[in-house]
C-alpha positions as CSV (number, residue, x, y, z in Angstrom):
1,X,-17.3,-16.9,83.0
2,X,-19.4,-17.3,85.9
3,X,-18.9,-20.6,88.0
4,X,-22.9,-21.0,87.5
5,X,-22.2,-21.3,83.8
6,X,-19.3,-24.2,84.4
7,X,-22.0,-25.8,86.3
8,X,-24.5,-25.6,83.9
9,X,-21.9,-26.5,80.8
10,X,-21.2,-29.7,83.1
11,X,-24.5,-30.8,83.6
12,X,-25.5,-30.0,79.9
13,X,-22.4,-32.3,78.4
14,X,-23.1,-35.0,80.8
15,X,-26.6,-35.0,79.9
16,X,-26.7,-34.7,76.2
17,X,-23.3,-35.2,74.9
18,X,-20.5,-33.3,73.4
19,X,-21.5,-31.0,70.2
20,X,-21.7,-32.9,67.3
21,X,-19.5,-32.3,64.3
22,X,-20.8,-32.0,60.8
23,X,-20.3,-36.2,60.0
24,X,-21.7,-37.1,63.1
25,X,-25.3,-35.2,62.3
26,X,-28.1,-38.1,62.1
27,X,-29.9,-38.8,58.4
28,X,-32.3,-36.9,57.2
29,X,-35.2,-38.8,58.1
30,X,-34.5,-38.4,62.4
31,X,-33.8,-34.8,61.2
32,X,-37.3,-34.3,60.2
33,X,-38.6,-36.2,63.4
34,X,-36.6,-34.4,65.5
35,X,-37.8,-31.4,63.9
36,X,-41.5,-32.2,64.5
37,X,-40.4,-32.8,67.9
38,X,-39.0,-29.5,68.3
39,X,-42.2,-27.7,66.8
40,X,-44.6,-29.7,69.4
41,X,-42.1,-28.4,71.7
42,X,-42.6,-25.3,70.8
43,X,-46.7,-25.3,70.5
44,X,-46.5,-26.4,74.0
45,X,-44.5,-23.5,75.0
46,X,-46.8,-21.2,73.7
47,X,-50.0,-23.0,75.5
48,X,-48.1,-22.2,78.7
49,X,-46.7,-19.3,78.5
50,X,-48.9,-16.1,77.3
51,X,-47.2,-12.6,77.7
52,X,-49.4,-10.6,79.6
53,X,-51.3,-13.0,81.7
54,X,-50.8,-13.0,84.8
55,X,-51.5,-14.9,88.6
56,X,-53.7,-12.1,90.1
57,X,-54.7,-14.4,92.7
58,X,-53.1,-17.3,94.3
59,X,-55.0,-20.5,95.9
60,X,-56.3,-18.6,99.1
61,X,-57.5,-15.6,97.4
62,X,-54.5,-12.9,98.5
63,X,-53.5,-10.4,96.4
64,X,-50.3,-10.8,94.3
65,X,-48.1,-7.7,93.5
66,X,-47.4,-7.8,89.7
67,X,-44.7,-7.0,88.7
68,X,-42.9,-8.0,92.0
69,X,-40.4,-5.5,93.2
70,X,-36.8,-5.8,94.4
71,X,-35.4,-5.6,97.4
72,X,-33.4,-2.1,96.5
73,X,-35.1,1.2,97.9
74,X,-34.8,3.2,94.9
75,X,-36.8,0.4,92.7
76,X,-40.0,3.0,91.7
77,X,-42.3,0.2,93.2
78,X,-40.9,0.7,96.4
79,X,-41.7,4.3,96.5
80,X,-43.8,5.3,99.8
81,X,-47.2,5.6,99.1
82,X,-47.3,10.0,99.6
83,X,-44.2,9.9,97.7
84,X,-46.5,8.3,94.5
85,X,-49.6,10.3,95.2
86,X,-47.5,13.6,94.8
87,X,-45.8,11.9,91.4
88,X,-49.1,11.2,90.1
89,X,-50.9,14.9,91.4
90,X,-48.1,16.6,89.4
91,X,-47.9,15.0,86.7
92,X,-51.4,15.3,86.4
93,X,-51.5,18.8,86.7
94,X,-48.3,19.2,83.7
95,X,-50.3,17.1,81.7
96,X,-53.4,18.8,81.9
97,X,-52.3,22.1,81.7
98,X,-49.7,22.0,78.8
99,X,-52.1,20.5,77.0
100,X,-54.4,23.4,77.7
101,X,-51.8,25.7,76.4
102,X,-51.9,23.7,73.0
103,X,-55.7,23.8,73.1
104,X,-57.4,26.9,74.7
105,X,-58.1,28.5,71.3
106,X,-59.6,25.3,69.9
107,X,-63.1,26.3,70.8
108,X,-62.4,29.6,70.4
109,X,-61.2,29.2,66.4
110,X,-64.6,31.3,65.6
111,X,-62.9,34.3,67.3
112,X,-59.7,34.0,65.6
113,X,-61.9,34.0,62.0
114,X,-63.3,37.4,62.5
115,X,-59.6,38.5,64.2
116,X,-57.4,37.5,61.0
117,X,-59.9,38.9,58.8
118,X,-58.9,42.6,60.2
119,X,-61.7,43.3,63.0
120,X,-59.4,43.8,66.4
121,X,-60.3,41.6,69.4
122,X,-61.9,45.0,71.2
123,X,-64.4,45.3,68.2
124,X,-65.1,41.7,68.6
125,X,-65.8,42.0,72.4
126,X,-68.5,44.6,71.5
127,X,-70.3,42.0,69.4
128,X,-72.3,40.2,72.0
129,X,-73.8,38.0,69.7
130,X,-74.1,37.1,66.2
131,X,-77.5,39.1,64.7
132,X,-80.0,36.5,64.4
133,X,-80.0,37.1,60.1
134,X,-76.6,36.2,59.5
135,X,-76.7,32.8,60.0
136,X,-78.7,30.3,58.0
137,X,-79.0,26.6,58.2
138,X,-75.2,26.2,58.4
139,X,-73.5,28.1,61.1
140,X,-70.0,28.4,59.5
141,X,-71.5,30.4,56.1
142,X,-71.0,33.3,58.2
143,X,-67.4,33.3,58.9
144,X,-67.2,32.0,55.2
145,X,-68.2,35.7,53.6
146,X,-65.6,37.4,56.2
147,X,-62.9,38.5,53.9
148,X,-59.9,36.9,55.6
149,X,-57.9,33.7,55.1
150,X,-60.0,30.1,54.4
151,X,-61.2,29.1,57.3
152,X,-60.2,25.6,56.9
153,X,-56.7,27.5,57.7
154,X,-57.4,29.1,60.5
155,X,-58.9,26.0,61.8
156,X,-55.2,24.5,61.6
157,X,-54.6,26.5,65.2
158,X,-57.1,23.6,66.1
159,X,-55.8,20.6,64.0
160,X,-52.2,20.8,63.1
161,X,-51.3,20.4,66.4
162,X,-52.9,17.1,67.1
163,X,-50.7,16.1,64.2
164,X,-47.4,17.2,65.6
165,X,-48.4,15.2,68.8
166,X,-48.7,12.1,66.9
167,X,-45.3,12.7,65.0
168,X,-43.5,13.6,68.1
169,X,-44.2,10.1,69.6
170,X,-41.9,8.3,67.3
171,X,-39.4,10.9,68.9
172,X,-40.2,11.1,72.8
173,X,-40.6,7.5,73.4
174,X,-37.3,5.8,72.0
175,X,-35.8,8.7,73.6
176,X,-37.1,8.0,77.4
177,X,-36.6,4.4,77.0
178,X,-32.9,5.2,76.2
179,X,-31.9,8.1,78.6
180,X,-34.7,8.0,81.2
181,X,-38.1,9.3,81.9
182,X,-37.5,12.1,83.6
183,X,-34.9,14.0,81.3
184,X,-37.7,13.9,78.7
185,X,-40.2,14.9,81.0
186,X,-37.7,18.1,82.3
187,X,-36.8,18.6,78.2
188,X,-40.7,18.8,77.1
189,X,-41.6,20.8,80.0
190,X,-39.0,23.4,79.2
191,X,-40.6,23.1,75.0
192,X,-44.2,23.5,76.3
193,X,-43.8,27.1,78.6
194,X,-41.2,28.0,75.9
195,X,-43.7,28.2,73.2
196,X,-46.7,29.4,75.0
197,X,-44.4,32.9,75.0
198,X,-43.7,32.4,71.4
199,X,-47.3,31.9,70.8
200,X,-48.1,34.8,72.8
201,X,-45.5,37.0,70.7
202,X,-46.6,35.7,67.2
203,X,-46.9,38.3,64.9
204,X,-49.2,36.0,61.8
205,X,-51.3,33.4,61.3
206,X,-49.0,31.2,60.4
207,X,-46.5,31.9,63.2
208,X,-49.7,31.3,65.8
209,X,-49.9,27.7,64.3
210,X,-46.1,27.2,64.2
211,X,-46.0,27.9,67.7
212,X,-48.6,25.6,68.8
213,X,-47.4,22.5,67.2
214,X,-43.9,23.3,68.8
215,X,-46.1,23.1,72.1
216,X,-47.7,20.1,71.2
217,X,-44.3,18.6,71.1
218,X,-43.7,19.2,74.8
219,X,-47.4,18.0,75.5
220,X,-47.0,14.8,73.6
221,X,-45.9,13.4,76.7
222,X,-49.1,13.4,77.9
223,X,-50.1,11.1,75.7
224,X,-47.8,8.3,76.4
225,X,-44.6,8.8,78.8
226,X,-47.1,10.0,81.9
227,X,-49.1,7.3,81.7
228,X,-45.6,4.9,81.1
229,X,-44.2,6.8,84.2
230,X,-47.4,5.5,86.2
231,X,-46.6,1.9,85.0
232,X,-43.3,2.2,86.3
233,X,-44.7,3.1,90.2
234,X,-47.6,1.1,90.2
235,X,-48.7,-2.4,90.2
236,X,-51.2,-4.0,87.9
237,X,-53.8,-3.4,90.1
238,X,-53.7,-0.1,91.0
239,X,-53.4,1.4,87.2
240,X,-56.6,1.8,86.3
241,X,-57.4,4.1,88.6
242,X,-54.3,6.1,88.6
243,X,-54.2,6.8,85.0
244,X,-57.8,7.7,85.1
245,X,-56.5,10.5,87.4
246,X,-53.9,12.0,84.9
247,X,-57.5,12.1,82.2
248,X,-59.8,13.1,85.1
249,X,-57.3,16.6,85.3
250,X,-56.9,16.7,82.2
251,X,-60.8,17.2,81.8
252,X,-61.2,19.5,85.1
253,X,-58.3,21.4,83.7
254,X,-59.9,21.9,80.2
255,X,-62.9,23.2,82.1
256,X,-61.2,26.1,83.8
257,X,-59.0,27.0,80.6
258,X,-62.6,27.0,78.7
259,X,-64.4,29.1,80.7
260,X,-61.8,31.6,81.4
261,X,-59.9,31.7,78.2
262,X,-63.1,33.6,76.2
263,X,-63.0,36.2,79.4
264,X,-59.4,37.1,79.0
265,X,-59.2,37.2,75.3
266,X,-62.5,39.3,74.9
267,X,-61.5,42.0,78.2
268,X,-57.5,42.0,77.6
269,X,-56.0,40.1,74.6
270,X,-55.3,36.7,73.7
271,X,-51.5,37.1,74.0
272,X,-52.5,37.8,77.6
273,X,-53.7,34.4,77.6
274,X,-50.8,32.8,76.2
275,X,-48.9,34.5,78.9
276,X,-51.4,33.5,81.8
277,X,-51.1,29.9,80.3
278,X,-47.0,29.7,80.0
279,X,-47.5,30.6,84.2
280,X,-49.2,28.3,84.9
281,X,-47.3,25.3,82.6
282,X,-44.0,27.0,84.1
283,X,-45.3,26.1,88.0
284,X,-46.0,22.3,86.7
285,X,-43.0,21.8,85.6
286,X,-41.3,22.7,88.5
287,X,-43.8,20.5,90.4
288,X,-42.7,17.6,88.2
289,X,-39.1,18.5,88.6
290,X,-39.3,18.3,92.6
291,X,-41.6,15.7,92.9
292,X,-41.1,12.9,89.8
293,X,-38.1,11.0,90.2
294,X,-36.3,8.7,87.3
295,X,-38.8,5.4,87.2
296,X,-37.1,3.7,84.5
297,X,-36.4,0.2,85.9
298,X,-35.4,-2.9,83.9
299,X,-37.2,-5.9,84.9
300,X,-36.9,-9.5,84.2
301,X,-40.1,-11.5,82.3
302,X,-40.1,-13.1,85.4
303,X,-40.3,-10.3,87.2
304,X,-43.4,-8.7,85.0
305,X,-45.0,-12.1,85.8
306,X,-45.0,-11.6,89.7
307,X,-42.4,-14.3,90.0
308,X,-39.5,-13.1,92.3
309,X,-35.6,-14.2,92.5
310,X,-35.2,-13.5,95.3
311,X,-35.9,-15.1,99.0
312,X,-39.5,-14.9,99.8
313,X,-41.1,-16.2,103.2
314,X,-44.4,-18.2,102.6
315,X,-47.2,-16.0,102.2
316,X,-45.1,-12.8,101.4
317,X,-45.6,-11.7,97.8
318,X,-42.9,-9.1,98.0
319,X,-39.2,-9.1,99.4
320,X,-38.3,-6.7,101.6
321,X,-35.9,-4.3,101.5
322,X,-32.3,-4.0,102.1
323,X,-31.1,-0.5,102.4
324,X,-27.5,-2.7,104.0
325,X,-27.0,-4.1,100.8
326,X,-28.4,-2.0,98.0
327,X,-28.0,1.5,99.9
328,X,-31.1,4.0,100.6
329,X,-32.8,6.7,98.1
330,X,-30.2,10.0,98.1
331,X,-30.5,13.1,96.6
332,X,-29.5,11.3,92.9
333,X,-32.3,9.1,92.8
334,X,-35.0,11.9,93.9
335,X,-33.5,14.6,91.5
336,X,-31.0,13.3,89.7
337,X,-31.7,13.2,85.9
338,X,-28.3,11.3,84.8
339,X,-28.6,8.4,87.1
340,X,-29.1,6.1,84.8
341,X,-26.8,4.5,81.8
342,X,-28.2,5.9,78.5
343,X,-29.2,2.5,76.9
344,X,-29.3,3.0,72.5
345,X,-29.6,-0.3,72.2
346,X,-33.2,0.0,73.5
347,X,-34.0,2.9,71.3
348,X,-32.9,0.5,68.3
349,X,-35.1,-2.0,69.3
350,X,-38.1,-0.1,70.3
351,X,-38.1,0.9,66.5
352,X,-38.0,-2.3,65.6
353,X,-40.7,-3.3,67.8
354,X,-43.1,-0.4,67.1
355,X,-43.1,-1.3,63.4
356,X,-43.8,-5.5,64.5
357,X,-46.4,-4.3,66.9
358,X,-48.3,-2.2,64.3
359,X,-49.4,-4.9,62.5
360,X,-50.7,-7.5,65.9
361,X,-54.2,-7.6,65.6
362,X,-55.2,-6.4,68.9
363,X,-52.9,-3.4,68.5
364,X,-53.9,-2.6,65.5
365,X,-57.3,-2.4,66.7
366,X,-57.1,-0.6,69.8
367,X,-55.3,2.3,67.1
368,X,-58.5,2.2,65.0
369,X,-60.7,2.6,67.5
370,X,-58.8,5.0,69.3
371,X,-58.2,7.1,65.9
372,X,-62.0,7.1,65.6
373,X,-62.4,8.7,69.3
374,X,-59.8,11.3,68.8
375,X,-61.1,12.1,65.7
376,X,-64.5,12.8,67.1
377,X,-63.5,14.6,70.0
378,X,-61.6,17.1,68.0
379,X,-64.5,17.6,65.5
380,X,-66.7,18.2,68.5
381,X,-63.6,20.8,70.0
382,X,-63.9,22.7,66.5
383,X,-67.3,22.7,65.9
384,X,-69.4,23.0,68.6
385,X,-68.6,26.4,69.0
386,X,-70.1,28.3,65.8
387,X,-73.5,26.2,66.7
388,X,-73.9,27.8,70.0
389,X,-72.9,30.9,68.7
390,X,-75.4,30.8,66.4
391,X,-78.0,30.0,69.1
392,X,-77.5,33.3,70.2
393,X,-74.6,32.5,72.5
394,X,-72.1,35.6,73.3
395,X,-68.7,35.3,72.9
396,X,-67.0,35.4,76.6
397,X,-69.7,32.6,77.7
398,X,-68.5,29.9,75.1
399,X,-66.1,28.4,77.6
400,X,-69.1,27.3,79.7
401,X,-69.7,25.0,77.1
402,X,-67.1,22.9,78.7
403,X,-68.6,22.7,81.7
404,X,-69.8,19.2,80.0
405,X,-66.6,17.5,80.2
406,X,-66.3,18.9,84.5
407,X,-69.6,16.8,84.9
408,X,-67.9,13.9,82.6
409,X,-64.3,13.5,84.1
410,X,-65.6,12.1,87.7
411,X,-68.4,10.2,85.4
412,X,-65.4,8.4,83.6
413,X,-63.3,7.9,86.4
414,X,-66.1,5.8,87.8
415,X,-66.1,3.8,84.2
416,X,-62.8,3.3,84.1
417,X,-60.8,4.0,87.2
418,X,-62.3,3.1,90.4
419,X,-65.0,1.1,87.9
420,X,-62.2,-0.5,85.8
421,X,-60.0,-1.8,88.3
422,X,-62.8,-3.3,90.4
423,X,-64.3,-5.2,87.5
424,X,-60.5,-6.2,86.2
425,X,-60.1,-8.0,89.5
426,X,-63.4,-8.9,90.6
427,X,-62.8,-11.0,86.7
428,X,-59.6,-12.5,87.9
429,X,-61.3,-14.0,91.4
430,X,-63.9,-15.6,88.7
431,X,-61.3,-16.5,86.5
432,X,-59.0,-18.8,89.7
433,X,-56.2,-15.8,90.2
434,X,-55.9,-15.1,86.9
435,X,-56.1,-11.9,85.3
436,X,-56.1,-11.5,81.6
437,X,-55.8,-7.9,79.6
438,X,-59.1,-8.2,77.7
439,X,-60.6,-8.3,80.8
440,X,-60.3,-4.2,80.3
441,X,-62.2,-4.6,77.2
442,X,-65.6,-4.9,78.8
443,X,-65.1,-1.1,80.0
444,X,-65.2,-0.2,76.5
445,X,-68.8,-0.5,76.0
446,X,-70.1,2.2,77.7
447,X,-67.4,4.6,76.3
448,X,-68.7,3.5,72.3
449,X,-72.1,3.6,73.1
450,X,-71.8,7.5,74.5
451,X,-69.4,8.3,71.5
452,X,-72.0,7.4,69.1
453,X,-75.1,9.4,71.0
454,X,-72.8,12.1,71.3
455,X,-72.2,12.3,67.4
456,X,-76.5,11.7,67.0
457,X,-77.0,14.6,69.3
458,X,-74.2,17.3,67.9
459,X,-75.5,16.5,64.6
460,X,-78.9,16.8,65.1
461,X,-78.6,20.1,67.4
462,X,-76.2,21.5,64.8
463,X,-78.6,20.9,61.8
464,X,-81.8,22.3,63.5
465,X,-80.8,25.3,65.3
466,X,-84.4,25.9,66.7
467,X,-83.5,23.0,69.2
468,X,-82.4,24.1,72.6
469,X,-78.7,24.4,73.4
470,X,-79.2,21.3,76.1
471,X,-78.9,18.9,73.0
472,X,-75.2,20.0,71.3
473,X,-74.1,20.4,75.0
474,X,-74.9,16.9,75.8
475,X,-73.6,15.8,72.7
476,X,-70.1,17.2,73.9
477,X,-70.5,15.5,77.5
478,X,-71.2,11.9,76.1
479,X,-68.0,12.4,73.5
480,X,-65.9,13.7,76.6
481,X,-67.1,10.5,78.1
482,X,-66.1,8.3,75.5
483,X,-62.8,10.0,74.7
484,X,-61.3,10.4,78.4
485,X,-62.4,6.7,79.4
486,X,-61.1,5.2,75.9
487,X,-58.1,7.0,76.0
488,X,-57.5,5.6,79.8
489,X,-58.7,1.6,79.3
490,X,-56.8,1.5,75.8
491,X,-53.5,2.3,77.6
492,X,-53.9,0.3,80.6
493,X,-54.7,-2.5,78.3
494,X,-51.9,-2.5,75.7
495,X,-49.1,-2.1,79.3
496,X,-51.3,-5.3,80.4
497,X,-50.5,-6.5,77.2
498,X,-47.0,-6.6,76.0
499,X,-45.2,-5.5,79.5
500,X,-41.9,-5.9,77.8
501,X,-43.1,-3.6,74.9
502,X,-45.2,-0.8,76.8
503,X,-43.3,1.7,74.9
504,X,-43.4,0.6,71.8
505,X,-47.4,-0.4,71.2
506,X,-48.0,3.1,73.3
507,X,-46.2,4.6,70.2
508,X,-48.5,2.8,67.9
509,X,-51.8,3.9,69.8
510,X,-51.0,7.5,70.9
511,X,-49.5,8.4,67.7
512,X,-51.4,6.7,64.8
513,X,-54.2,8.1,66.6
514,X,-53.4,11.5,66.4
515,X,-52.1,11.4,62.8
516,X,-55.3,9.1,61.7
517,X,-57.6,11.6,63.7
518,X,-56.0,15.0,62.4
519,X,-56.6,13.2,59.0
520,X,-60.1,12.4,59.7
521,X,-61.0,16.1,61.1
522,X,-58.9,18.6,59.8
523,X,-60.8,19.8,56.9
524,X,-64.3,19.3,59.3
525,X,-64.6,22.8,59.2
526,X,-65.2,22.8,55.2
527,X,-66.9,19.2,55.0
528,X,-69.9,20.6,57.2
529,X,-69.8,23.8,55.1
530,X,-70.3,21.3,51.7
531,X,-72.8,18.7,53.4
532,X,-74.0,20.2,56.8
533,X,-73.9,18.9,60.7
534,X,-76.2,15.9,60.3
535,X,-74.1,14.0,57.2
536,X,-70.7,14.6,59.1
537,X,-71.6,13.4,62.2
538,X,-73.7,10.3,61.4
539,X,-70.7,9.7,59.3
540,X,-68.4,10.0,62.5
541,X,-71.1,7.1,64.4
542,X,-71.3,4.5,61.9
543,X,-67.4,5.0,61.6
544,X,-67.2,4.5,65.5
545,X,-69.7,1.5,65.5
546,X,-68.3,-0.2,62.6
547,X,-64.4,-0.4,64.4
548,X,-66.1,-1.3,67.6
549,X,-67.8,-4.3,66.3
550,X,-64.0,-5.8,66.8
551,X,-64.5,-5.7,70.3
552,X,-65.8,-9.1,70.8
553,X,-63.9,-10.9,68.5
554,X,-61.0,-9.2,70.8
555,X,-62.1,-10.2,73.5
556,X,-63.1,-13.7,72.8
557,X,-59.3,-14.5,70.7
558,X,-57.1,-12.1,72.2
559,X,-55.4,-14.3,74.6
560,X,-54.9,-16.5,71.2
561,X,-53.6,-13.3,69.7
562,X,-51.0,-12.6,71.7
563,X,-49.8,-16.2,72.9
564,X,-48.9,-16.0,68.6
565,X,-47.3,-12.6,68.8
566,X,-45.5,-12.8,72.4
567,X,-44.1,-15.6,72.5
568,X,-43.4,-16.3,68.9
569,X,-40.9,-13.5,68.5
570,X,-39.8,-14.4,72.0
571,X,-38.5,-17.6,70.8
572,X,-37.1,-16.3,67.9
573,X,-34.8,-14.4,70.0
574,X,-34.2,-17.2,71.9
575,X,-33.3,-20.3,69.8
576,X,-30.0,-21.1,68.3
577,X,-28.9,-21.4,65.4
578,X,-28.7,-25.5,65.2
579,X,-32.0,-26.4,66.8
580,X,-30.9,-30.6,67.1
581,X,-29.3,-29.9,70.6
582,X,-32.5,-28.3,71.8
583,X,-34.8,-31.5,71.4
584,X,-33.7,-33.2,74.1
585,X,-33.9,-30.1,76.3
586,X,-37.3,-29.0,75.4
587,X,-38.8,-32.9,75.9
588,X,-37.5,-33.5,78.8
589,X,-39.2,-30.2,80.1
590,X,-42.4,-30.7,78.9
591,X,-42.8,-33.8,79.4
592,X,-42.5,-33.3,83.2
593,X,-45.6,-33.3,85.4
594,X,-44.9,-31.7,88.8
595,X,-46.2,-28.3,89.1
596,X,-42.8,-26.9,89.9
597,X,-40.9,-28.0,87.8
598,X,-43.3,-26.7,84.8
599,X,-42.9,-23.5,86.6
600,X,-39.2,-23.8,86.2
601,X,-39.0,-24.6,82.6
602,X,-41.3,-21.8,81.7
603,X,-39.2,-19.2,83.8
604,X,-35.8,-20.7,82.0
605,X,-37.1,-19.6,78.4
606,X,-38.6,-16.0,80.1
607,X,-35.5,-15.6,81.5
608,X,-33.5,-16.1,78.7
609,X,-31.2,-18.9,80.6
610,X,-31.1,-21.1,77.1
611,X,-29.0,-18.5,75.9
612,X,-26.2,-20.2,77.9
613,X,-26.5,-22.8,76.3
614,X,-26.2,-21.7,72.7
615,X,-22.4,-22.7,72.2
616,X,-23.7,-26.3,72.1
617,X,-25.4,-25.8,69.0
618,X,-23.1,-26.9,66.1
């Protein structure tokens, strides 16, 4: 054993006693008081200690670096500052265009109606517009009388997808927190280039949608490892507006494929474009492969709280390094992929704690309301499309269309970026040093408020196709709005959150929100054929305004919340079997006054040192 644990055994026995035996255990009636000792105890544990608030600030107004680093060089925090801008660039760029591979012919699903119905691609390239008499109130009765497959089905190129994304998650995650980030990343790159050639060489319908769900499994990790690989390099402070980048590409990225996705399909084929698309993923991977190093790093609760174990001079909020003692970054911990010990025993838990973390209020919320913005956004992706080409639009131009989201992705990067990080820590200044997660929730507004316009302003302009273009299009850029700044402010948030369980509650939001959403829009296609564009989309607002009305209620009791689902289960883990030894333990730290010392008792139960001292239970 260590001699710090002789130590401590010493000063526990001379303290409170020996362990007592079975006779020796007091009557019933001290049980019970002892026992209502032990839950005040506990209550007061939980007022002080609340996972995922943190000391932003301390007493002169300095910046604190949450979580505080260690000393060793290859600790991801430690990373030089070009060294993180090129991680975050490239995985940017893998992100946003792998997920462009799984989505290019979203918009374009109109196209791919009239192509499996028998008319070639060079016969629909001479149709530069749909004749002004074969379209009625409802845009989609046109493709309807084509005699080819349902085009429900055919809209699956657009849907299915988005539910293989959410599936994979259960997958992906468990699977970086046990062997690393960057194997996964290296794997799912290799998936995504892989099957844009097999989606380029498909031969049937159904083949074309096989192979874009076995893309979406390699671009799943956008949805959740990249923006856990930014957690892992960057301090709480500095999140905001580094995830808001991987989104921000994402949309620039969309904007390019858009536009020029149309062009190639209509002047040379859309297997060209599968093969144009599988470049360009192929050249972000290797990007990611030269410049992403392994950022998986266990850290202490103490250490997610900003409070360090090791040395620190007054003033310094970070220890330096020591190269001497923990060696400098080599060529494993740049490029290696097997550098660190494969951990199952982590994968077995993060099950466990994706199924408990479903059911915490907050979380459970923030997958509601993102369910509701994905499933919006990929109603808007399918349907926009057969409105403008009923406007008269031709088909090569329907990629300008997303010139919406170009003008949206520096907009939300402003909301919640730049935006999100200033008003997160202005908050903390106002709030003495400390910051708190809903905090982020203010940055929501905007984001809800455009979502619903943007459903108001699709419906309408798809329901009255005498209004100008201007209105569906600005529809699209206040859904793009709400979708890339919700999707950024509800990760950052549920990290803030549960730092101990990022993994986990990222699993519950990115993947209920793609199975909920593909639920919610997969048959779109056929409910605005039944009910038309002003039903299904005021449907789609009320939904989104109804789940937002949580907001303040999250807001105002989420601290509550999870102070009740932290550091309950926390203590669970933590307490003994026979609680009687820990009575006098938990009084006598409670009780004490001094500032320090309060600090110390809370860091002995984040740290898991009453553990040690579990062999004195009887």
């Amino acid at each position: 054993m260590p001699e710090e644990k002789y130590v401590l055994d010493k000063e526990i026995l001379a303290t409170y006693g020996e362990p007592m035996s079975r006779r020796e255990r007091p009557h019933s009636d001290v049980r019970h008081a002892r026992r209502q000792t032990l839950r005040n105890g506990i209550a007061s544990i939980r007022q002080s200690f609340v996972g995922g608030s943190t000391k932003l600030y301390d007493t002169n107004n300095q910046l604190k670096y949450i979580p505080i680093p260690t000393p060793d060089p290859k600790d991801p925090l430690n990373l030089p500052p070009w060294r993180k801008r090129l991680a975050v660039g490239s995985l940017a760029i893998f992100g946003a265009v792998s997920i462009a591979a799984e989505t290019a012919v979203a918009s374009l699903v109109p196209v791919f109606i009239i192509y499996y119905s028998g008319i070639s691609i060079k016969e629909v390239a001479k149709i530069k517009k749909l004749p002004s008499d074969s379209v009625s109130h409802n845009p989609l009765e046109f493709y309807a009388g084509l005699n080819g497959p349902p085009v429900w089905k055919v809209y699956f190129l657009a849907s299915m997808p988005l539910l293989t994304t959410g599936l994979s998650q259960y997958l992906i995650v468990p699977l970086t927190l046990a062997l690393g980030r960057r194997l996964v990343l290296v794997l799912c790159g290799m998936i995504a280039w892989t099957g844009a050639i097999w989606a380029g060489l498909s031969a049937s319908l159904d083949s074309h949608v096989a192979a874009l769900c076995y893309i979406a499994v390699g671009t799943a990790i956008a949805q959740n490892v990249l923006p856990l690989v930014i957690q892992d390099m960057f301090f709480i402070h500095e999140r905001n507006r580094n995830v808001s980048v991987l989104w921000a590409m994402q949309g620039a990225i969309s904007v390019a494929s858009g536009v020029l996705s149309p062009i190639v399909i209509i002047h040379w084929g859309w297997r060209e474009l599968y093969a144009i698309l599988g470049g360009a993923v192929f050249v972000a991977w290797l990007l990611v492969c030269i410049f992403v190093p392994e950022t998986r790093w266990e850290r202490t609760p103490e250490e997610l709280n900003g409070q360090s174990k090791f040395h620190l001079k007054i003033g310094e909020y970070r220890p330096e390094l020591d190269p001497k003692i923990y060696g400098s970054r080599n060529f494993s911990s740049n490029f290696g992929i097997f550098n660190r010990k494969a951990n199952w025993r982590t994968t077995h838990k993060s099950f466990i704690y994706t199924a408990k973390s479903y059911f915490f209020p907050n979380i459970f919320w923030i997958v509601l309301l993102n369910s509701a913005m994905v499933a919006i956004a990929s109603a808007a992706a399918q349907m926009v499309a057969p409105v403008l080409l009923a406007k008269g639009w031709e088909f090569e131009r329907l990629g300008f269309a997303t010139f919406a989201i170009l003008v949206a992705s520096p907009v939300s990067w402003l909301i919640c970026g730049k935006g999100g990080d200033a008003l997160a820590n202005y908050s903390a200044k106002k709030n003495g040093g400390n910051r708190e997660p809903e905090m982020h929730l203010l940055n929501l507004i905007i984001p809800i408020a455009c979502g619903c316009g943007g459903c108001i302003l699709i419906g309408f302009g798809g329901e009255h196709l005498e209004l100008h273009w201007m209105v569906i299009i600005s529809g699209m850029f206040l859904i793009a709005i709400m979708y890339l700044s919700g999707a950024t402010i509800s990760s950052v948030y549920c990290v803030e959150s549960y730092p101990e369980w990022a993994g986990p509650v990222l699993i519950n939001v990115s993947a209920f929100r793609s199975i909920v959403g593909f639920a919610l829009s997969f048959k779109v296609s056929s409910w605005v054929e039944e009910r038309g564009y002003m039903f299904i989309w005021i449907i789609y607002a009320i939904m989104l305004g109804v789940v937002s009305m949580g907001l303040p209620i999250m807001y105002v009791y989420g601290k509550d919340i999870r102070r009740e689902t932290d550091v309950t289960n926390l203590l669970s883990h933590l307490m003994p079997r026979d609680k009687m030894r820990w009575i006098g333990i938990l009084t006598d730290l409670l009780h004490s006054t001094g500032d320090d010392l309060q600090l110390a008792s809370r860091n002995l139960i984040c740290l898991g040192t009453l553990r040690k001292l579990a062999p004195y239970g009887t």
